[in-house]
Each structure stands twice: as structure tokens, then as C-alpha cells.
N, C-alpha and C positions, 0 to 999 in steps of 0.2 A: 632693103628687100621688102615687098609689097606681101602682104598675105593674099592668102589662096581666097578663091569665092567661098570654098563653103568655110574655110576657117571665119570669112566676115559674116557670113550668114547665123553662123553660129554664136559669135561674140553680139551679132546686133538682136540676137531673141535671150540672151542673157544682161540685156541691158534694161534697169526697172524705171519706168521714165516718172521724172519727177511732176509735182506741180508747175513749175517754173518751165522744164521742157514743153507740157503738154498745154501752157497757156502761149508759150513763144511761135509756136508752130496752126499757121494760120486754114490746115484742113481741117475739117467740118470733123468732130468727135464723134464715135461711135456711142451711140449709146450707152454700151457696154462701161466706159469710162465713165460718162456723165452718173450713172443710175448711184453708187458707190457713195459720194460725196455729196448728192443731190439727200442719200436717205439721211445722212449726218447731216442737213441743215433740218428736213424735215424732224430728224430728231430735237433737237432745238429748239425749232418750232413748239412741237408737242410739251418740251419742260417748261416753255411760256406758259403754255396754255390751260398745262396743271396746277402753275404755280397761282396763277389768277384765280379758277377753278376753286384752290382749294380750302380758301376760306367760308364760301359760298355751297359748298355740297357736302358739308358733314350731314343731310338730314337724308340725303341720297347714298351715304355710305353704305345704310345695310344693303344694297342692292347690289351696290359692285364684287365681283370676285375677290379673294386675299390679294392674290397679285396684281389688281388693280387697285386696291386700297394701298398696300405696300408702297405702290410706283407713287401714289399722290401724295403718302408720307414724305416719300423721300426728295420729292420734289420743293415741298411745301417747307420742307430744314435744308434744301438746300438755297431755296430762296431766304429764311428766315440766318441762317449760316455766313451771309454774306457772298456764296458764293467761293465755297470753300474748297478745294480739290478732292479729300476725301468725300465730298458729295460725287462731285464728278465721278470719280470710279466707283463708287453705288447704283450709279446713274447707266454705267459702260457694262454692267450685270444683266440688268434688265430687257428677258424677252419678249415681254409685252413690248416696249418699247421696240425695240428691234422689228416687232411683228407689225407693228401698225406702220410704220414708216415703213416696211415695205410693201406694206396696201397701199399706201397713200400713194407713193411713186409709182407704183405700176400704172396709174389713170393718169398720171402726166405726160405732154407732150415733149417733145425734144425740147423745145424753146424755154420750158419752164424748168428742164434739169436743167438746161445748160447755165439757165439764172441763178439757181440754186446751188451745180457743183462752184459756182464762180464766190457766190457766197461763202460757201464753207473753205473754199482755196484760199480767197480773201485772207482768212484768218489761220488756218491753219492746212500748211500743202504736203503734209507727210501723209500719203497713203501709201499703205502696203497691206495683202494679205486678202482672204475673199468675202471678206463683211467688212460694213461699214462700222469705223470705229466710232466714237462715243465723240460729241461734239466738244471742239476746245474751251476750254472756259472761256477767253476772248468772245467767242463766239455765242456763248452762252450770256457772258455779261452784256453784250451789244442786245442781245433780242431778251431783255428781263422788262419786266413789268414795270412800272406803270404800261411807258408806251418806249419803240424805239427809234433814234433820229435819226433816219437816212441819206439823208441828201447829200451829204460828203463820199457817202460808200456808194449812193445809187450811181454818181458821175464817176465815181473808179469802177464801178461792173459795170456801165454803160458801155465805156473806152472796150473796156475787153469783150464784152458780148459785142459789140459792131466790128470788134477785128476777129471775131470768132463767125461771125453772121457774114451771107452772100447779100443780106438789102440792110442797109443802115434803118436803124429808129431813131427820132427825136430824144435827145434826155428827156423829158416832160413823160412822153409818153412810154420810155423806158419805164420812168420812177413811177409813172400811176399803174401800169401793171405788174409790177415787181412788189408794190405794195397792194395791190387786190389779191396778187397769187399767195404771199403771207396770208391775209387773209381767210381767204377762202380755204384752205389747207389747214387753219386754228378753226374753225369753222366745222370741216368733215373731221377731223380728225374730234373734237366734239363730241359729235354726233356717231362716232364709234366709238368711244371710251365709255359713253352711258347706254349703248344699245345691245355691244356687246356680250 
């Protein structure tokens, strides 16, 4: 026996699509998807960029607010910690974080979420719920300081972003803009943590 339309209607908006479904499936993503995962790399981004940061601006401390001095503590033991999970959920606390990563993605184009949600998928593909959860340590250990090696991950998010894309890119040219739009993003996001 077949079910009725609206019984399928109903069963297909009660269905929570995984990472794996929504990378399998070759239509162009709504934004709405991409923006989620895209602020969980930018998050990531951002504990890179404190962790670097925070040996360098103790003389710049008096200036910053508590909860931005807080966020670069905790950054700063979670890099010094080895990268220890109880950082991470310190880390998954923090609104400043939450806040700037959703500045930051809002000026971004589809192209650069959809690079970004492909990153955070990469490593970790359980979303669920209406914020961006706290980036996985995987992912958090791949983008740590000194610097991080891409080229193995830039040729697996190539393959997906060109089967996600209507014009293929070059690898080359994939990896040089995937590594500017890093980048450039440790850069502003910078430039709001001390202007703030």
C-alpha cells in the first residue's frame, strides 16, 4: 500500500537532512544552509587568529572589553592545553565569538560559504538546531598555528565545490582562493576584535 500525498509531504518536512545527504545532492544550496557551517569555520578561523594574537597583545589588553580579554584567555590555554576538549566547550560558551562570526559571514558571498560550509562538513557533518555550533577539534586542530597544510583538504573541497558549482574551477585556482579567503577573514575579523 502506497502512502497518501500529504502523508508523504508530511513525513518528507519531518526528515532532518544530514551533511552527507546535502553534499550528495547536486542543487545549488540555499544560502540559508550554507550560512550555519560557514560561521563554524569562521569560528575557527577566529581561535586561530587569537591564538597567534595572544602572545603579541598583552600591552593592548587594557583596551579590550572583559569578554574580549576572556575569549583570548581561553583561546590562548586552549592552544597552550594541546587542544584539549574541555577548551572546546569554553570555546562553544562564547558570544563574542558567536557575534563576530556572524558579522563576518554576513559580507560573504555564496561562493565563499559554500567553501567554508564544505570545510566545516569536511570535518564535522552533524548540524542540527538554529546556531552554529562550536567548531570540532578536528577542525580546530587542522587551522592551529604555526601555519595550516591544505593541499590534501583543498583537492577533497575542490571535487565537492565543482560538483556543487554550475562552472568548474582549476585546483590551483580553487586552492589560491580558498587560501586568500582564510586569509582575508583572520585579517577583518582582526581588525574587529581590537576596534571593537
Amino acid at each position: 500500500m502506497r502512502p497518501s500525498g500529504q502523508l508523504m509531504k508530511t513525513m518528507a518536512r519531518n526528515v532532518v537532512p544530514t551533511s552527507e545527504s546535502i553534499l550528495c545532492n547536486a542543487a545549488p544550496l540555499p544560502e540559508s544552509i550554507l550560512r550555519l557551517p560557514a560561521q563554524t569555520a569562521v569560528k575557527a578561523l577566529q581561535v586561530r587568529c587569537l591564538s597567534i594574537l595572544a602572545d603579541d597583545c598583552n600591552r593592548l589588553r587594557y583596551t579590550l572589553s572583559r569578554d574580549a580579554v576572556n575569549l583570548l584567555d581561553t583561546c590562548q590555554a586552549f592552544k597552550k592545553s594541546g587542544y584539549k576538549q574541555e577548551w572546546v566547550d569554553r570555546l562553544a560558551g562564547s558570544e563574542l565569538l558567536h557575534s563576530y562570526a556572524e558579522t563576518l559571514t554576513e559580507i560573504l558571498s555564496y561562493n565563499d560559504l559554500l567553501k567554508l560550509a564544505l570545510l566545516t562538513w569536511h570535518f564535522d557533518g552533524s548540524f542540527n538546531g538554529p546556531k552554529a555550533p562550536p567548531p570540532s577539534r578536528e577542525l580546530l586542530i587542522f587551522l592551529s598555528p604555526p601555519t595550516y597544510d591544505c593541499e590534501q583538504l583543498c583537492k577533497t573541497l575542490w571535487e565537492r565545490y565543482n560538483h556543487r558549482h554550475a562552472r568548474e574551477e582549476t585546483l590551483e585556482d580553487f586552492g589560491a582562493k580558498f587560501v586568500r579567503l582564510l586569509s582575508i577573514l583572520e585579517y577583518e575579523f582582526s581588525l574587529l576584535f581590537f576596534v571593537r
